[in-house]
C-alpha positions in Angstrom: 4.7 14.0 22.5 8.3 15.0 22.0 9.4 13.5 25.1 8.1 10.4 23.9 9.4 11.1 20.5 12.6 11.7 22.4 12.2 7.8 24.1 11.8 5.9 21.1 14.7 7.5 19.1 17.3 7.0 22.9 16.2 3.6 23.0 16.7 2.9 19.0 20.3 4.6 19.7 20.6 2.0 22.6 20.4 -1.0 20.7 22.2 0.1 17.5 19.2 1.1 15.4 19.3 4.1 13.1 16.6 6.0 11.6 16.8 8.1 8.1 15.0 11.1 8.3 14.1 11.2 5.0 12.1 8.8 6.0 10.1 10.2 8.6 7.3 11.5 9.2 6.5 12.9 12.6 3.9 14.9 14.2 1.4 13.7 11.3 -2.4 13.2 12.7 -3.0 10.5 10.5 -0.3 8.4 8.2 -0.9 5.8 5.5 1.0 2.6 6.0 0.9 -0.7 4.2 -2.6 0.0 2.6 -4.1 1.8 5.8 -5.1 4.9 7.4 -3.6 5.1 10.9 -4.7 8.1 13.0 -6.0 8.9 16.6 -9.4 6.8 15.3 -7.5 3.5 14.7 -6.5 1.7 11.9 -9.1 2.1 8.6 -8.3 1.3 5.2 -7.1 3.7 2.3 -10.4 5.2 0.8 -8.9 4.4 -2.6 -7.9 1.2 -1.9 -11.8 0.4 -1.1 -12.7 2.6 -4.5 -10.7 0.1 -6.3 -12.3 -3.3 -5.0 -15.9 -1.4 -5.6 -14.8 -0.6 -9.3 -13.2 -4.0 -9.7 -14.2 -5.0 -13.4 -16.1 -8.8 -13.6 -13.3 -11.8 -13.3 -13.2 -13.4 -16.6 -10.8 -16.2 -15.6 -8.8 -17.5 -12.9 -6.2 -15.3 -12.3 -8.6 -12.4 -12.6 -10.3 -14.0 -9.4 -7.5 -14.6 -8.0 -6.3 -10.6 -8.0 -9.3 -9.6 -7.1 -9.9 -12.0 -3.6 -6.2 -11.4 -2.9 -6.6 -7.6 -2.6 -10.2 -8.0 -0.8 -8.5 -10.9 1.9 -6.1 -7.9 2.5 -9.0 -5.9 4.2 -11.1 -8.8 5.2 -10.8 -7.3 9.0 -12.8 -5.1 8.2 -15.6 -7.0 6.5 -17.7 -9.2 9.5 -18.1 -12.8 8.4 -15.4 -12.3 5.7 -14.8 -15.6 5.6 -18.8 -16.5 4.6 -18.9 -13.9 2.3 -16.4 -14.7 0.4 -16.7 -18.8 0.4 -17.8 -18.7 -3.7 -15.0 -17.0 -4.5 -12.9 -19.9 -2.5 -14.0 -22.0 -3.9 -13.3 -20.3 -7.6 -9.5 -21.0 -6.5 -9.3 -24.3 -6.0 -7.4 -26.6 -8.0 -9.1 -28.6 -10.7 -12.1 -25.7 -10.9 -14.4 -26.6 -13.7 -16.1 -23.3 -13.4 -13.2 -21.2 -14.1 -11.9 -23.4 -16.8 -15.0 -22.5 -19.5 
């Protein structure tokens, strides 16, 4: 693993790229970035992340619905037939809504 560690920072040096090791983390078994869990297992997403869509309190307008589908689309790769599952709430957005507008 260090030899490869070693590979990736020579070839970064190569083409003018810096790191900041301050920002680094190395030799981690599992890191969070952009809202998941990377490790040796794959790519999951952040158990509180998926605590906060479960506790997500009832959408009372618009913009409410919008928050909440925007932050579940994030992890729809995760979620089989996504797209189907989440059709009502689709709809919701859409210009001119009646339903949202009572």
């Amino acid at each position: 693993m260090l030899e490869r560690l070693r590979i990736i920072l020579d070839r970064l040096r190569e083409v003018g790229l810096k790191v900041k090791p301050s920002k680094c983390v190395l030799l981690k078994r599992d890191i969070e970035f952009l809202g998941h869990l990377v490790s040796v297992q794959g790519v999951d997403p952040v158990p509180d992340k998926l605590k906060a869509i479960r506790d997500w309190p009832t959408p009372h307008c618009l913009r409410d619905v919008r928050a909440f589908f925007g932050l579940s689309s994030y992890y729809c790769r995760f979620v089989r037939n996504f797209a189907s599952i989440a059709e009502p709430l689709t709809r919701l957005t859409k210009k001119n809504n009646r339903q949202m507008d009572r």
